[in-house]
PLY file of the C-alpha trace (Angstrom):
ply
format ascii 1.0
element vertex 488
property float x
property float y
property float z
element edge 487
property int vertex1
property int vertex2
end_header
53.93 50.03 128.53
51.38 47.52 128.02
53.01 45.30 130.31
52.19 47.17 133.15
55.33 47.87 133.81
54.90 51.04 136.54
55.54 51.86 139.93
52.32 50.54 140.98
52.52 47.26 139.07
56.25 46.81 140.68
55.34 47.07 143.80
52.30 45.02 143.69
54.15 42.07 141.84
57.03 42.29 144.53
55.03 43.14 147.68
55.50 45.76 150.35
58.83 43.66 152.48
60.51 43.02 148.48
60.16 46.56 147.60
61.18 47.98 150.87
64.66 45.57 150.55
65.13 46.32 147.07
64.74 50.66 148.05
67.68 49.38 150.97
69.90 48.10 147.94
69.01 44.58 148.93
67.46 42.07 146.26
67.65 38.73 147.87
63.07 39.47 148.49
62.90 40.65 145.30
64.50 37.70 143.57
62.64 35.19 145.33
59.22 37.28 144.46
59.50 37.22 141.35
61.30 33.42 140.37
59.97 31.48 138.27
57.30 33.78 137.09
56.22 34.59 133.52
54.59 37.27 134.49
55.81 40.34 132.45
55.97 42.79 135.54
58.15 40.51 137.43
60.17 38.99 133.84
61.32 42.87 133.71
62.10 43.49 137.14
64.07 40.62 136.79
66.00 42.11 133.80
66.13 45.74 134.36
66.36 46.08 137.71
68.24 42.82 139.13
70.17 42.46 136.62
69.29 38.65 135.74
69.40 36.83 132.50
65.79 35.82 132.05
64.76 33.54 128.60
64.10 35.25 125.27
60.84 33.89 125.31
59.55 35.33 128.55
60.88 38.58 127.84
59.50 38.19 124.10
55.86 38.12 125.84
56.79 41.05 127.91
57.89 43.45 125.08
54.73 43.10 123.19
55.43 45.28 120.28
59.10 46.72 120.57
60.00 42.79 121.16
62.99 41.23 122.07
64.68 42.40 118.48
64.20 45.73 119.20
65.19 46.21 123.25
68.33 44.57 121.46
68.67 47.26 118.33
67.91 49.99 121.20
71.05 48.95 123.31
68.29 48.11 126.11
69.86 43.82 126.54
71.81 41.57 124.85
71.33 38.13 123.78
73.23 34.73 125.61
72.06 32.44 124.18
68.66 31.41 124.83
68.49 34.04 127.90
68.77 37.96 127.52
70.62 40.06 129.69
70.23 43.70 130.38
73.00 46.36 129.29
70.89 48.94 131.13
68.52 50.16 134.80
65.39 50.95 133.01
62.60 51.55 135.79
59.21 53.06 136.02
59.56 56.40 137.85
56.23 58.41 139.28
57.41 61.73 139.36
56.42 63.67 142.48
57.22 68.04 142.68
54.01 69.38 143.91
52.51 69.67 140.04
51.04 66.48 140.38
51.84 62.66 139.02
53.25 61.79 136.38
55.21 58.21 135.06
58.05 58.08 133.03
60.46 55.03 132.71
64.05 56.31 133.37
67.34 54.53 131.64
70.29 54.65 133.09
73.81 52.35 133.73
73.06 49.13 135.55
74.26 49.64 139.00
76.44 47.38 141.29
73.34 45.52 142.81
73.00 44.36 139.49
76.38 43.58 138.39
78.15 42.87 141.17
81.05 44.58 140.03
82.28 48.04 140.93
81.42 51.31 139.31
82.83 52.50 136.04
84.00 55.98 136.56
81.53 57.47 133.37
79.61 55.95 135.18
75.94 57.38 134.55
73.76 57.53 137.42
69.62 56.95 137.60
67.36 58.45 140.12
68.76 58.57 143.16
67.57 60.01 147.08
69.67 63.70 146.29
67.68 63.35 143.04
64.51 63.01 144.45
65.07 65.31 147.21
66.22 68.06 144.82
63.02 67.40 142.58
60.55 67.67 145.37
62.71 71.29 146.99
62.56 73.08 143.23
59.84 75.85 142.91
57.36 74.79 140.28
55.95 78.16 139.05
55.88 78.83 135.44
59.30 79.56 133.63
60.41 80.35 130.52
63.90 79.00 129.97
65.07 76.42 132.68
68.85 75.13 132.80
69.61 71.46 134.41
73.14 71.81 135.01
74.44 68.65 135.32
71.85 66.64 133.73
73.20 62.77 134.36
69.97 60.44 132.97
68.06 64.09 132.66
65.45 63.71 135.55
65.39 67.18 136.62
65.19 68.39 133.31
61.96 66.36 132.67
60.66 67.63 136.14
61.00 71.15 134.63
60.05 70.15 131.57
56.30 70.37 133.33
56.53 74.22 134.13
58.81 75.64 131.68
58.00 76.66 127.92
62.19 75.50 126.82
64.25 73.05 128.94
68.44 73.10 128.20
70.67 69.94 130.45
74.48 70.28 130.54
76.71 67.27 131.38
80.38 67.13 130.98
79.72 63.22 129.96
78.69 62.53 126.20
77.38 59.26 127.69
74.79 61.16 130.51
73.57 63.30 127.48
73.09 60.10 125.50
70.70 58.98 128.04
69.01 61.92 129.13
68.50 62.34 125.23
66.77 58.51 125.06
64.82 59.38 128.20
63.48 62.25 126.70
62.19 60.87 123.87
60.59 58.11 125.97
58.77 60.84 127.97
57.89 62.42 124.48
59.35 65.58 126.20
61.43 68.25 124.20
64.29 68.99 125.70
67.71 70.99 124.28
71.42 68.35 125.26
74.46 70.84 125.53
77.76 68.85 126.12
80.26 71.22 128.32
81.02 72.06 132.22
79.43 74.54 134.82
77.96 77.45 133.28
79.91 77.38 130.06
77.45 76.20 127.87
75.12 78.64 128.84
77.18 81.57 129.26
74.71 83.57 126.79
71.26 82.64 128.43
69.85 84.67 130.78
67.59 81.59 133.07
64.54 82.05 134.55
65.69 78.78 136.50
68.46 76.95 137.34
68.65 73.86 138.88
71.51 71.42 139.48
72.43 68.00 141.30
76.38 69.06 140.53
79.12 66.41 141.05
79.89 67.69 144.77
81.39 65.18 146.55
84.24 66.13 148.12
87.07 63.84 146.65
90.89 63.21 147.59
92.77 64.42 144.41
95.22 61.66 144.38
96.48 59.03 141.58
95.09 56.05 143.12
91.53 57.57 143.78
88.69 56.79 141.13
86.82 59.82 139.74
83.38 59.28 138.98
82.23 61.89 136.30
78.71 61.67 138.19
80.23 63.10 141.45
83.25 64.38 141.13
83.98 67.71 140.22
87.12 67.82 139.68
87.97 70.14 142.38
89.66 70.23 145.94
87.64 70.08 148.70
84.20 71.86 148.13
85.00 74.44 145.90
82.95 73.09 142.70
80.14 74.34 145.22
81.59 77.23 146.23
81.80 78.30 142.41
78.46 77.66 141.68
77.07 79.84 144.23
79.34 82.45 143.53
78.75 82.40 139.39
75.04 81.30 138.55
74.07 85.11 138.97
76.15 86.09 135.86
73.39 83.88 133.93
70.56 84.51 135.89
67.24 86.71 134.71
66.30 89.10 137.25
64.14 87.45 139.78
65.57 83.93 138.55
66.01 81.40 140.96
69.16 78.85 141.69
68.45 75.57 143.34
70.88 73.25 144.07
71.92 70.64 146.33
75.69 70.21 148.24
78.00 69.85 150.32
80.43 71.69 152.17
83.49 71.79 154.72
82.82 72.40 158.31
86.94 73.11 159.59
87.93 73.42 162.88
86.96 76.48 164.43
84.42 78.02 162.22
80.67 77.20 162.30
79.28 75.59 159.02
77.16 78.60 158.06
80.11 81.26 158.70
81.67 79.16 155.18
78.73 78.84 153.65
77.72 82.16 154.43
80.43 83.95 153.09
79.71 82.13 149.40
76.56 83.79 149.72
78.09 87.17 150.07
80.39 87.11 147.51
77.35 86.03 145.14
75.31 89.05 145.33
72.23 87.05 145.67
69.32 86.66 147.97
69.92 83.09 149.51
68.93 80.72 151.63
70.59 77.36 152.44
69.21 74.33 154.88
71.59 71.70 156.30
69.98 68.51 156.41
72.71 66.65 157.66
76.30 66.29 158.96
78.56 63.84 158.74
82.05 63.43 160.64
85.38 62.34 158.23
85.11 59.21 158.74
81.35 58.55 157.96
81.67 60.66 155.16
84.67 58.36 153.26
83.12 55.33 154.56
79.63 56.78 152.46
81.20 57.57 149.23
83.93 54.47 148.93
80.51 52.19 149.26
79.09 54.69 146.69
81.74 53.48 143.97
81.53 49.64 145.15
84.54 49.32 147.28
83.71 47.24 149.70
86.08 45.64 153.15
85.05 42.67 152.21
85.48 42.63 148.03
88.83 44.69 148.49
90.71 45.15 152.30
93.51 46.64 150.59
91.41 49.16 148.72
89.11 50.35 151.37
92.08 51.16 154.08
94.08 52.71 150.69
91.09 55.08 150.23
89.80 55.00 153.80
93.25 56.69 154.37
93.37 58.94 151.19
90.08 60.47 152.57
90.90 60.68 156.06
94.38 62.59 154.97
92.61 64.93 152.48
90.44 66.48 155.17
93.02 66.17 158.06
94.90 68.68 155.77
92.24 71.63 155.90
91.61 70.61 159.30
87.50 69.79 158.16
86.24 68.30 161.52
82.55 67.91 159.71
80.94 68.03 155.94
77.64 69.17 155.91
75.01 68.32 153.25
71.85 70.10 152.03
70.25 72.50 149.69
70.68 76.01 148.76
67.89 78.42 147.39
69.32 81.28 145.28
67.71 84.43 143.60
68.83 87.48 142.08
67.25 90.62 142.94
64.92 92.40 140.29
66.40 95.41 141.46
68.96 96.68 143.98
70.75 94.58 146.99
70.14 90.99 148.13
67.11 91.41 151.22
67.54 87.71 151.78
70.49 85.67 153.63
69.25 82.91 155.60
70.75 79.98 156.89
69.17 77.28 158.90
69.60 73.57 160.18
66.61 70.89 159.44
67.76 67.79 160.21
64.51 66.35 161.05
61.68 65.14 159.36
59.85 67.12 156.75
56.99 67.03 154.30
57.60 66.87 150.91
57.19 68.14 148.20
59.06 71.28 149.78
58.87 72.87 146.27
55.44 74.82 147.02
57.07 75.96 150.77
60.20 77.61 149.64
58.11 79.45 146.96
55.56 80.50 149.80
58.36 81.36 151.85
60.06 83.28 148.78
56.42 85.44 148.13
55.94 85.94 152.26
59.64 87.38 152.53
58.73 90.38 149.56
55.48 90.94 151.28
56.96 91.78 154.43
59.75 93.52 152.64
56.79 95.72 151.70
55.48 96.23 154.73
57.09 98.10 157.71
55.66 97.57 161.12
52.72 100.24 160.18
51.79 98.52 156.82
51.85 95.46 159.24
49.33 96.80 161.72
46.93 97.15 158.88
46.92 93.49 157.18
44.71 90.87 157.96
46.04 87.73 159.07
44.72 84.36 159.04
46.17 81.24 160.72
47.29 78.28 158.42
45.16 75.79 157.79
47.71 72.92 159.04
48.88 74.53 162.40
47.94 73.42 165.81
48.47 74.76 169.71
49.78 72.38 171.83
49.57 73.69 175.81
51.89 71.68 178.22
50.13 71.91 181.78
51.96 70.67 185.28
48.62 68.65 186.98
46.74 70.92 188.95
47.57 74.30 187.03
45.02 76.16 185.47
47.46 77.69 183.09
49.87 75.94 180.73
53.77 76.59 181.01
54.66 75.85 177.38
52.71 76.91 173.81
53.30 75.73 170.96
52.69 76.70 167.53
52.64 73.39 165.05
53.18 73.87 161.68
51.76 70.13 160.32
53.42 70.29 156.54
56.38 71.66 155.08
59.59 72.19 157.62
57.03 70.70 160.34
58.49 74.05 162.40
57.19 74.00 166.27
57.39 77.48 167.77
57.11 78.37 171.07
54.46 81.11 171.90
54.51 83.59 175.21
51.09 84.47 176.16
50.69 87.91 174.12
51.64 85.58 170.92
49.77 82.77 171.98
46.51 85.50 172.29
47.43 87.37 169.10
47.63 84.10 166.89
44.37 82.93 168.20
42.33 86.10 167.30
43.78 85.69 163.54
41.07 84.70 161.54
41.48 87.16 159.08
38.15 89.54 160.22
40.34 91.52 162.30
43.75 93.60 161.39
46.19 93.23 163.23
46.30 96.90 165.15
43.17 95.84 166.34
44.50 92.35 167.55
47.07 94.53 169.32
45.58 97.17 170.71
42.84 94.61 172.34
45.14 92.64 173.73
46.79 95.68 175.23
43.88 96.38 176.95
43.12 92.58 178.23
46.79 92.37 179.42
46.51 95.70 180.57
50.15 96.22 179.18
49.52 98.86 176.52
49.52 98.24 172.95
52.77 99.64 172.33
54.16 96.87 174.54
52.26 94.44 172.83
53.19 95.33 169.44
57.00 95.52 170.73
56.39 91.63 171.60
53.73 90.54 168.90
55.32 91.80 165.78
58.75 90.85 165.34
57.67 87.17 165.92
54.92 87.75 163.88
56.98 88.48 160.74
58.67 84.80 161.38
55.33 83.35 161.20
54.35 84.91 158.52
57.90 84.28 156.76
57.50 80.64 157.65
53.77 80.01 156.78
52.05 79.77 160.04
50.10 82.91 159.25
48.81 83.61 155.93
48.42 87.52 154.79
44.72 88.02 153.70
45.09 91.41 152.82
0 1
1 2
2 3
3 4
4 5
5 6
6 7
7 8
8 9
9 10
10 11
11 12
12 13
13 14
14 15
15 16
16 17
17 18
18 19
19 20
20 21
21 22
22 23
23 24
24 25
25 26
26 27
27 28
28 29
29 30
30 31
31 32
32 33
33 34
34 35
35 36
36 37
37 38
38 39
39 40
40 41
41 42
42 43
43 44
44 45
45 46
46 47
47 48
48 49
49 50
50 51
51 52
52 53
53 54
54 55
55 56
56 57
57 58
58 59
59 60
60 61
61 62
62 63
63 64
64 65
65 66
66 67
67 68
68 69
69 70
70 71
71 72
72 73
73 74
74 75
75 76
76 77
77 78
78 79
79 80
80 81
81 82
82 83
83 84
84 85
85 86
86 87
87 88
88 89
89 90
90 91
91 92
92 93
93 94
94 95
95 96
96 97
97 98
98 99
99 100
100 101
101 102
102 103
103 104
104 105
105 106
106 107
107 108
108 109
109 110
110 111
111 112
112 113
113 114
114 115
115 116
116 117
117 118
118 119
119 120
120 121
121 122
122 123
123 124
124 125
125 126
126 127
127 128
128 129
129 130
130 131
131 132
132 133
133 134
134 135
135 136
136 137
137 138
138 139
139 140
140 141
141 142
142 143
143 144
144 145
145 146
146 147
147 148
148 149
149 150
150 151
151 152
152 153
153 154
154 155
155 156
156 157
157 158
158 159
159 160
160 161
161 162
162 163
163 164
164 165
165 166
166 167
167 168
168 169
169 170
170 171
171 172
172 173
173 174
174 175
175 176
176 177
177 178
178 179
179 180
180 181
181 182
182 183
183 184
184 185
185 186
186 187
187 188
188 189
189 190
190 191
191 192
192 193
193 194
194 195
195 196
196 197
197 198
198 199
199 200
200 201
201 202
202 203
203 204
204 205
205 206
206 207
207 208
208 209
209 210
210 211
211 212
212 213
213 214
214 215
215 216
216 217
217 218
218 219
219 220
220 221
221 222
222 223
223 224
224 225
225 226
226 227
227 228
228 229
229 230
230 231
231 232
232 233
233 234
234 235
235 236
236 237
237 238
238 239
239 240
240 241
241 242
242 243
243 244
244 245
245 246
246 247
247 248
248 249
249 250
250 251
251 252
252 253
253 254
254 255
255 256
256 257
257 258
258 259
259 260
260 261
261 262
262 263
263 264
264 265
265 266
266 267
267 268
268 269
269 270
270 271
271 272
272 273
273 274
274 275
275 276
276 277
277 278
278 279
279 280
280 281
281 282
282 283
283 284
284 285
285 286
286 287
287 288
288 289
289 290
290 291
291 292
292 293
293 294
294 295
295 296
296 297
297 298
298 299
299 300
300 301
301 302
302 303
303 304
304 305
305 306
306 307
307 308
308 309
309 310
310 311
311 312
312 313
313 314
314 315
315 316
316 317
317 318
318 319
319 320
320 321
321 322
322 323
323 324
324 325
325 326
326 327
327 328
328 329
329 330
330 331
331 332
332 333
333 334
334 335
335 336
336 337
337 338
338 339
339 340
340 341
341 342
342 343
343 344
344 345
345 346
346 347
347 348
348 349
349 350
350 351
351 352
352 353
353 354
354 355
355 356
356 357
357 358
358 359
359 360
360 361
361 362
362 363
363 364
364 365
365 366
366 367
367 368
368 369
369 370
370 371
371 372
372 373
373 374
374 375
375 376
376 377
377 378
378 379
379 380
380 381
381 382
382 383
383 384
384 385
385 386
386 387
387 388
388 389
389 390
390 391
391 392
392 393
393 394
394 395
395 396
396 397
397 398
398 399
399 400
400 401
401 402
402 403
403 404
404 405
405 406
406 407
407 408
408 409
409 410
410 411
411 412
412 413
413 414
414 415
415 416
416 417
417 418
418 419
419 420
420 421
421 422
422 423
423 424
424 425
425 426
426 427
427 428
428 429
429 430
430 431
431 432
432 433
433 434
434 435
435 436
436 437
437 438
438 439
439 440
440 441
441 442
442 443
443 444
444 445
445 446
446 447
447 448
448 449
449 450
450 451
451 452
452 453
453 454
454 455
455 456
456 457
457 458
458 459
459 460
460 461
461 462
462 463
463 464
464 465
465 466
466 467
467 468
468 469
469 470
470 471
471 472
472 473
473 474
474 475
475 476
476 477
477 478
478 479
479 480
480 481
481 482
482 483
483 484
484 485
485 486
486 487
């Protein structure tokens, strides 16, 4: 867009403290950035993203050649008179997945900062944090047929657009295809719009990919409650999850790969990943799921009644109806916690599932995760590959991001605590006894790792059996998490 309007030019017209509010949901900075000004950066930031009438003329200089006649024949704003409104979010969006930049402008309903009214339950939602996170998680290796379940505005399906030779979204709303449609053709990006729910649409592919931001949010299925088509499934409890999991194989290419983000019940008396766990089972797929977060009952209603612009303070009697509503929903499967995070699916080229892992991350990582997971993916086949003696014979070489860190009391020659430091990805720390502390130090990739052990035998004077005994098994979980890179 000539104007300039693009992430950069946003946040250069609105400053670092305006564009950090406006991120929070708060556009009081942002407002008073950008009034008054003719600029065309801040006359559409104004329009499409604060929702504020602005006058034709301004916006006429903006929209150099589409002009103000033509946002209106495109359904983009609406005229009032002398001012224009916008009748949709349309914001410059730099997309970030490991395979580089790239800007598109994503459309999208105008949300409640800019309307100051509540959601509409077809409602169609824009590019939000569980987008982005599930954008920057998917593997970005090259596919042939990728399937966005669950399209909404179509964001994923352009991210996969950049890796895949044909690109089909799903969405049970007409209106989320209608915008993922007009957001394709601004990104000049072919993609293939099937209307229908789940995997029905699809129920003849076989996918090389699937990925899906599903409508997961665990709803009370009573009269009074709102259903958002964005993020409600439809279901009780977590089980629109549950089904995923348990049916993407059935359209799945051998050695395709399921990634999608969710949530799921934590009830009283079970762990999180016993549930979870037992989805993966029944799927017959290699899988591996991180919880990011957890959230008790009441935090979690409290979340997702804000979501749909129910506030305490716009409507008491609302907010303690649904409050309630929530509250009584979980009380009745006795869910004491709801966890949220991504899963990682993949269905074996041949034979059983070799992969079930489940794992807590709650703290900080480094994203894009997308290149990670696929590392992780390649390092678990390579040791499936290689039994302790095919292990003795590779060459390993430490990764380039990980540090030691040794934890000394004053005084003491030698330290009481090592610690491995992976600096990207999960940011894993791992905690290294002297015989793993030696062995990852002498891994520079001239030496196999026999020879690491047997030498180390000998300096510990220990035996390299005994080494190998300690050494190896932890070795494999480097290797598995990308602390040590195979050479050979």
């Amino acid at each position: 867009m000539a104007a300039g309007y693009g992430v950069a030019g946003v946040e250069e017209v609105l400053g670092t403290v305006a564009a950090d509010a406006l991120h929070r949901e708060e556009p009081v900075p942002a407002l008073r950035a950008t009034e008054g000004s003719g600029e065309p950066v801040a006359v559409l930031v104004r329009t499409f993203l604060l929702g504020s009438a602005v006058p034709v003329r301004r916006l006429e200089r903006a929209f150099r050649t589409l002009g103000v006649a033509g946002a209106v024949a495109l359904g983009l704003v609406e005229l009032d008179g002398d001012d224009v409104r916008a009748l949709v979010d349309l914001r410059p969006y730099a997309a970030v997945d490991g395979g580089g930049e790239v800007d598109w402008w994503i459309a999208s309903d105008l949300g409640e900062l800019a309307t100051g009214r509540a959601l509409r339950t077809d409602h169609v939602l824009g590019v939000g944090g569980a987008s982005t996170t599930l954008a920057q998680v998917t593997v970005r290796d090259p596919r042939a047929l990728v399937l966005d379940l669950g399209t909404g505005c179509g964001i994923q399906a352009l991210h996969a657009s950049r890796h895949s030779r044909r690109v089909i979204g799903t969405d049970i709303s007409r209106r989320a295809l209608e915008f993922a449609r007009f957001n394709a053709l601004l990104a000049a990006v072919p993609l293939e719009l099937r209307a229908g729910s789940m995997l029905e649409p699809v129920a003849d592919e076989h996918v090389d990919l699937v990925v899906s931001n599903p409508p997961f949010v665990i709803t009370p299925r009573t009269p009074d409650m709102p259903a958002y088509e964005y993020r409600d499934g439809g279901r009780s409890g977590d089980a629109i999850v549950r089904e995923l999991v348990e049916g993407v194989g059935a359209v799945l290419a051998p050695g395709g790969v399921a990634q999608l983000l969710g949530n799921w019940e934590v009830r009283r008396g079970e762990d999180w990943h016993e549930r979870v766990g037992s989805w993966l089972d029944a799927s017959g797929l290699d899988g591996w799921v991180v919880q990011r977060e957890l959230q008790d009952p009441a935090q979690y209603a409290e979340t997702w009644i804000r979501d749909g612009g129910t506030t305490p303070d716009r409507d008491r009697d609302a907010w303690a109806a649904r409050y309630g509503s929530w509250l009584d929903d979980f009380a009745s499967r006795d869910v004491e916690g709801i966890g949220f995070g991504f899963l990682t699916l993949r269905k074996p080229v041949a034979g059983a599932p070799t992969l079930r892992r489940l794992e807590e991350a709650t703290g900080s990582v480094r994203q894009p995760l997308g290149p990670v997971i696929a590392a992780s993916l390649a390092a678990h086949d390579w040791l499936e590959f290689h039994d302790d003696e095919g292990l003795l014979a590779a060459h390993l070489a430490v990764a380039p991001d990980v540090t030691e860190e040794r934890y000394l009391t004053p005084g003491d020659p030698d330290p009481q605590v090592v610690l491995l430091r992976q600096g990207g990805g999960f940011g894993r720390a791992v905690q290294a006894g002297t015989a793993l502390a030696g062995f990852v130090g002498a891994c520079d990739g001239d030496l196999s790792v026999g020879q690491i052990v047997n030498a180390l035998g000998a300096l510990l004077d220990v035996g390299a059996d005994a080494v190998a005994a300690d050494v190896l098994p932890s070795a494999r979980g480097l290797i598995r998490d990308g602390l040590l890179l195979p050479s050979s």
